[in-house]
C-alpha positions as CSV (number, residue, x, y, z in Angstrom):
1,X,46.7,-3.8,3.0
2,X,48.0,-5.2,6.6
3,X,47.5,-9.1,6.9
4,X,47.0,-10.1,10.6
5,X,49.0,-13.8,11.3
6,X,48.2,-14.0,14.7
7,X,45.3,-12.3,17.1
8,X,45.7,-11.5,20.8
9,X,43.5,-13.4,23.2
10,X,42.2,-10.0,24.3
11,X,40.8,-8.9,21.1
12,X,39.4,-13.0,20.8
13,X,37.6,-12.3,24.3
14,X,36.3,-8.9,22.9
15,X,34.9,-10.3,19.7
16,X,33.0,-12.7,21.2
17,X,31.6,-10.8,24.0
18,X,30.7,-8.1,21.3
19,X,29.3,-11.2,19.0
20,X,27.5,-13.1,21.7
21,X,25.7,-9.3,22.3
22,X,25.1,-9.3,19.0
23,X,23.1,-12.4,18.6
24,X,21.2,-12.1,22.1
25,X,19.5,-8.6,20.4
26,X,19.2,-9.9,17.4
27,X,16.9,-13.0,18.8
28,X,15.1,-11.1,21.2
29,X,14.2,-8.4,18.4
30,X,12.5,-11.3,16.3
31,X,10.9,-12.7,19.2
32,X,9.5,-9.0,19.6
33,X,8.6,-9.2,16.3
34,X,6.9,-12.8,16.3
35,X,4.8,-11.6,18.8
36,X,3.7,-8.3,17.8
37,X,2.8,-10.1,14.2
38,X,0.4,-12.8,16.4
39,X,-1.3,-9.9,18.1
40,X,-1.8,-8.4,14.9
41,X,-3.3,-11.7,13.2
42,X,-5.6,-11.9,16.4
């Protein structure tokens, strides 16, 4: 198993452009979701 001590600021900027990505589609799915569920009750 490799243990990392230290990570570069490239791979920092990368995960959190990849995370922030992640989070945006994740809300906007549920939002999707919300809404098609309130159409449905109507």
């Amino acid at each position: 198993m490799g243990q990392a001590t230290r990570f570069s600021d490239i791979f920092l900027l990368l995960a959190g452009v990849v995370l922030a990505t992640d989070l945006m589609v994740g809300l906007l799915t549920q939002i999707r979701v919300l809404n098609v569920a309130a159409e449905d009750i109507m």
